[in-house]
C-alpha positions as a printed Julia matrix, in Angstrom:
317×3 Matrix{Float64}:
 63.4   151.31  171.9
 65.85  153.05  169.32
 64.35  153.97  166.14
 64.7   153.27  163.19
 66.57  154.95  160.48
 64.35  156.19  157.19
 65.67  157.21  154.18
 62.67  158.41  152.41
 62.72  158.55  148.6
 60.02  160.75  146.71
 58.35  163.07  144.17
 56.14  164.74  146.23
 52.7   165.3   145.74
 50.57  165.7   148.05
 50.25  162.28  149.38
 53.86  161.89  149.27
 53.73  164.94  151.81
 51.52  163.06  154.08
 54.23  160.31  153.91
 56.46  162.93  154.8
 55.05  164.15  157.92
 54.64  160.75  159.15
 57.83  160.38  159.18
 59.02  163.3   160.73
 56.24  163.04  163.37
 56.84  159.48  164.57
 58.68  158.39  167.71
 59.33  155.29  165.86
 61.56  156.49  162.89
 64.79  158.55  162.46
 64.38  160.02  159.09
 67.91  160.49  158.26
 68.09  161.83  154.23
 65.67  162.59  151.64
 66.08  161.46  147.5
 63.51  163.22  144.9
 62.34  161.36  142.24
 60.93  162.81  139.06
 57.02  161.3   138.95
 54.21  163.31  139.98
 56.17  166.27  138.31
 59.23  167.34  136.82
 63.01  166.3   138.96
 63.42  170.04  139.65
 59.84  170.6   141.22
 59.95  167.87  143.2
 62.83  168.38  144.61
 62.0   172.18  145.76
 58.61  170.89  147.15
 60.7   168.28  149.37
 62.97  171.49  150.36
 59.43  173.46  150.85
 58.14  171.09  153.43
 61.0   170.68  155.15
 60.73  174.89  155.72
 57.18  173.93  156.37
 57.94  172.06  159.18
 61.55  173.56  160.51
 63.64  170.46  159.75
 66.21  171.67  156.85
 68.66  169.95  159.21
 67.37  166.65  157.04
 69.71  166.34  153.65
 68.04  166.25  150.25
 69.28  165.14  147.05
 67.9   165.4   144.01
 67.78  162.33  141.65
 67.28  160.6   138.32
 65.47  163.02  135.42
 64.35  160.38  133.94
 63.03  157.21  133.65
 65.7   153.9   132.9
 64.95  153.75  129.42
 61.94  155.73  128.95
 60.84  159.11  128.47
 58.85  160.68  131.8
 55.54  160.65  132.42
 54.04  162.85  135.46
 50.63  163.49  137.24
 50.25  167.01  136.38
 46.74  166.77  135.9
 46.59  165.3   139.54
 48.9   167.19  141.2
 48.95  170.56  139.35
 51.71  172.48  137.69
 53.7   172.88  140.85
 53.49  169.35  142.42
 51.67  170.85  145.47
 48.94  173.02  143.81
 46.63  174.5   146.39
 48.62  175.83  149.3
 51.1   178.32  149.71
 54.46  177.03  150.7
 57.22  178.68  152.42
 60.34  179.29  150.36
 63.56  177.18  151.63
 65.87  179.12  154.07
 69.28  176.89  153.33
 71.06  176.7   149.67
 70.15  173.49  147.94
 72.61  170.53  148.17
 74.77  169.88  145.24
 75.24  165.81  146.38
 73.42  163.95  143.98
 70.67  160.92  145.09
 73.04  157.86  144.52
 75.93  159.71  146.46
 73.87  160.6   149.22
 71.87  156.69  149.61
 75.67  155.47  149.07
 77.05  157.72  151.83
 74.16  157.32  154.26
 74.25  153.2   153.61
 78.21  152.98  153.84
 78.48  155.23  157.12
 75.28  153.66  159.46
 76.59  151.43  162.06
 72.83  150.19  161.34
 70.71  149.1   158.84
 68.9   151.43  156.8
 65.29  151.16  155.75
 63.79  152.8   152.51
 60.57  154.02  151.85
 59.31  154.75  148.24
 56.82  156.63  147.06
 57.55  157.89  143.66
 58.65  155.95  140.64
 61.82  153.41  141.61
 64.79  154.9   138.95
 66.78  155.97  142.27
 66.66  152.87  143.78
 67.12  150.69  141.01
 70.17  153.01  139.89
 71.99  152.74  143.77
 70.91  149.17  143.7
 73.05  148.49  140.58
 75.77  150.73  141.28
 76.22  149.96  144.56
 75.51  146.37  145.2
 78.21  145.84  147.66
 75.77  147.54  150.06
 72.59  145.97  149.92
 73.02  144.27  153.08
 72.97  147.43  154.71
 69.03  148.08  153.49
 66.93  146.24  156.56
 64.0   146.53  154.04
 62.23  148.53  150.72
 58.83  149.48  151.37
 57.36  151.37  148.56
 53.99  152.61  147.16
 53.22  151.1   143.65
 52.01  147.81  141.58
 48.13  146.14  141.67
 47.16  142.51  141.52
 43.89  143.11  140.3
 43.48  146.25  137.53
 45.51  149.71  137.3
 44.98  153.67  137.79
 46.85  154.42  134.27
 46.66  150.95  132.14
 43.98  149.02  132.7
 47.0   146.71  133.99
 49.29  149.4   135.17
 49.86  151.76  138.43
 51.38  154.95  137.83
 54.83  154.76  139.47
 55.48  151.12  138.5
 54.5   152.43  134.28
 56.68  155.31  134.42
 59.59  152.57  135.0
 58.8   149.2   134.84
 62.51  148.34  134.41
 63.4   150.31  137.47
 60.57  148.37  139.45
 61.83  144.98  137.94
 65.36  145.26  139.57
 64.05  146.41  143.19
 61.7   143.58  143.22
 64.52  141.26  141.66
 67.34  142.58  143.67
 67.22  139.98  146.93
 66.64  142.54  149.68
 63.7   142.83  151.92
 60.68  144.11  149.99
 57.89  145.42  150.6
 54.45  146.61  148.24
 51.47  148.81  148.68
 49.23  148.8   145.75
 46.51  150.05  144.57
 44.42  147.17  145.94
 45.17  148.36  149.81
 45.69  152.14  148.97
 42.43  152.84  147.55
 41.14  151.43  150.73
 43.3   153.93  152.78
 41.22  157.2   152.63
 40.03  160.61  154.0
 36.85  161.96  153.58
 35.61  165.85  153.71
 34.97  165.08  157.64
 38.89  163.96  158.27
 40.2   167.47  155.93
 37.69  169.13  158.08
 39.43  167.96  161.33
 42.8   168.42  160.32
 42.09  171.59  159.66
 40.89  172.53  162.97
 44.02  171.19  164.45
 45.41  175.29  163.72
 48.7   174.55  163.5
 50.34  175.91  160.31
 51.01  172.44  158.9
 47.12  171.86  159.52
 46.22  174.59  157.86
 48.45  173.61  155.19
 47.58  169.9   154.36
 44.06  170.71  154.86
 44.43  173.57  151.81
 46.46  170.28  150.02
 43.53  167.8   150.26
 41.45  170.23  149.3
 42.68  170.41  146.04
 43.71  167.33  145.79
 39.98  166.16  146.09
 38.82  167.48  143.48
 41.48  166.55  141.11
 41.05  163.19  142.11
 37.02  162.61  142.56
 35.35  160.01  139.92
 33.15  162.59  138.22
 30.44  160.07  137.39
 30.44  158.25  140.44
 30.34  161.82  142.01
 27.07  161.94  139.79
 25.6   158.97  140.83
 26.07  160.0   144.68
 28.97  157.38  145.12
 30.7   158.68  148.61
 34.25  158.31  147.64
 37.46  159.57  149.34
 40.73  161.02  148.82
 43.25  157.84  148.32
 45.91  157.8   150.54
 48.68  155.98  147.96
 52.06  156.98  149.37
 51.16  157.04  153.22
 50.87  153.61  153.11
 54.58  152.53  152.43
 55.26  154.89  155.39
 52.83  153.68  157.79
 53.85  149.99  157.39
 57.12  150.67  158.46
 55.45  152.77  161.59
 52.98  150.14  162.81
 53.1   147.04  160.4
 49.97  145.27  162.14
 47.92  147.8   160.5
 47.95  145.88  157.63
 47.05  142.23  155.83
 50.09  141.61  153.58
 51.31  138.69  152.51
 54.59  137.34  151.31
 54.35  136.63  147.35
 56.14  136.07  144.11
 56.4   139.26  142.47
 57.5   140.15  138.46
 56.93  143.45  136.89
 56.17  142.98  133.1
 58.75  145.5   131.1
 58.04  144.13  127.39
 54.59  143.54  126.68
 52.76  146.7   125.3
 48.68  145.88  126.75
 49.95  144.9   129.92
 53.97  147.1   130.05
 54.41  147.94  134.3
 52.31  145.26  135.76
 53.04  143.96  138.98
 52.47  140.23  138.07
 51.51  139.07  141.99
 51.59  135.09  141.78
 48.55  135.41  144.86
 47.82  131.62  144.24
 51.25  130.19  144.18
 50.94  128.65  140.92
 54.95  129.23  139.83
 55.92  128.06  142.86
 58.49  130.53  142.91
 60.52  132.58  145.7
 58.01  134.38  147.29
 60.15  138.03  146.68
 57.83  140.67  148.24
 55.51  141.34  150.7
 52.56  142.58  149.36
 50.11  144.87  151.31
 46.28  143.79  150.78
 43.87  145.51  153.43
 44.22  148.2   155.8
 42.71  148.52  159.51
 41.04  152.88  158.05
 40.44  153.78  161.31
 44.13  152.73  162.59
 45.11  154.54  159.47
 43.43  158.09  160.06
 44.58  158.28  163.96
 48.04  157.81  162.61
 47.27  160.73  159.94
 45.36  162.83  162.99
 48.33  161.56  165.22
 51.13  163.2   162.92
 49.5   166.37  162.01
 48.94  167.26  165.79
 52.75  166.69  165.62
 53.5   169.83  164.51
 51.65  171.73  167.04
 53.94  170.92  170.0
């Protein structure tokens, strides 16, 4: 079976770098370029980390452009306070061994699309503003994208509005044309991703794997566990794990039964203030509307941490 080609857009953070490995370590996908986003931190940390674990894992061979700097219309927002002032606090990283590509993210999605005698998924995992941007620039290739699968939206409450994931708020009008946009989509929110998770026991065996990547990823959760625990569920003994967000977009495309998602109508809300970067999920049908996007609901955990095991055992051959 030929695999399938991956072009992988993100702001990594450290679950992004999960997503990454995945990639890299399946016999399903070719991952063929990489875009940065600006999200979790600033454009021009976010692309270095992307360059970093590439090092990491001896595959500079993979191109890497660097993307928006910003947000549609709106000023950036990152996750600083959950992914440190690096993007990938609590490891070291190796430096990159090849100069950084000048080719910007729309060129390279553009060049990749145009030259593929195949089609071309994407994978998301950072806020949209490069894929909205190539999707408007470049619409005469949207046939070429065999699907989007992306981490981001909720049907049921947020993680930085009450209504509002993080990647859909920091732009909603970037979100609104990928949805909008008539190719294949695909979305894992926060109501499968916070099901998706690794506890101390699952850092603890990833780290025992050896290899440096192990070593690595394990230092990675590490920190981000504790940047990410509930303090006063913590308190009250509430067992709760590190969420897996960005893997998810990744692993769909890898092994799609591992999840319950559903084709629905989709709309992300880009004026109201209370409610500005909601996914608006019509899960009863009551517009009776296109049904847009697949959205992801559950995830089979234990499917889900043998493909994590699975990829970080990789890098060890």
């Amino acid at each position: 079976m030929s695999k399938r080609k991956v072009i992988l857009d993100c702001d990594p953070g450290h679950d992004d770098a999960i997503a990454l490995l995945m990639a890299l370590a399946s016999d399903n996908i070719d991952l063929v370029a990489i875009t940065t986003s600006a999200g979790n931190q600033l454009p021009e940390k976010t692309f270095n980390n992307t360059r970093k674990l590439l090092a990491l894992t001896n595959r500079e061979d993979i191109p890497v452009a660097m993307g928006a700097l910003k947000p549609l219309r709106r000023e950036l927002i990152i996750a600083d306070d959950v992914h440190g002032e690096s993007g990938l606090d609590g490891a070291e990283l190796p430096e990159p061994t090849v100069a950084p590509a000048t080719i910007r993210a729309n060129d390279l999605l553009a060049k990749m699309l145009s030259e593929s005698d195949e089609k071309i998924t994407i994978v998301a995992t950072g806020p949209l503003t490069n894929i909205a941007i190539f999707l408007l620039s470049h619409p005469e290739l949207k046939e070429k994208i065999e699907l989007i699968s992306f981490m981001g939206g909720a049907c049921f409450g947020g993680n930085i509005t009450p209504h509002a994931e993080f990647n859909i708020y920091v732009d909603p009008e970037a979100a609104d044309i990928v949805v909008k946009s008539g190719v294949p989509v695909a979305m894992f929110g926060l109501d499968v991703t916070l099901k998706a998770q690794l506890f101390e026991e699952d850092i603890k065996e990833i780290r025992e794997i050896g290899n440096p990547v192990a070593t690595t990823m394990a230092d990675l959760l590490d920190f981000f566990n504790l940047t990410t625990t509930v303090p006063f569920l913590a308190e009250e003994g509430h067992v709760e794990g590190i969420h897996m967000h960005d893997p998810c977009a990744m692993a769909y495309v890898i092994d799609p039964s591992m999840f319950k998602a559903l084709p629905m109508h989709v709309e992300v809300e880009t004026s109201n203030t209370l409610s500005l970067g909601s996914t608006v999920v019509d899960y009863d049908d009551l517009f009776k509307k296109e049904k847009n996007v697949v959205v992801g609901f559950d995830v089979d955990l234990p499917k889900f941490k043998e493909l994590v095991i699975q990829t970080i055992n990789h890098f060890s051959n």
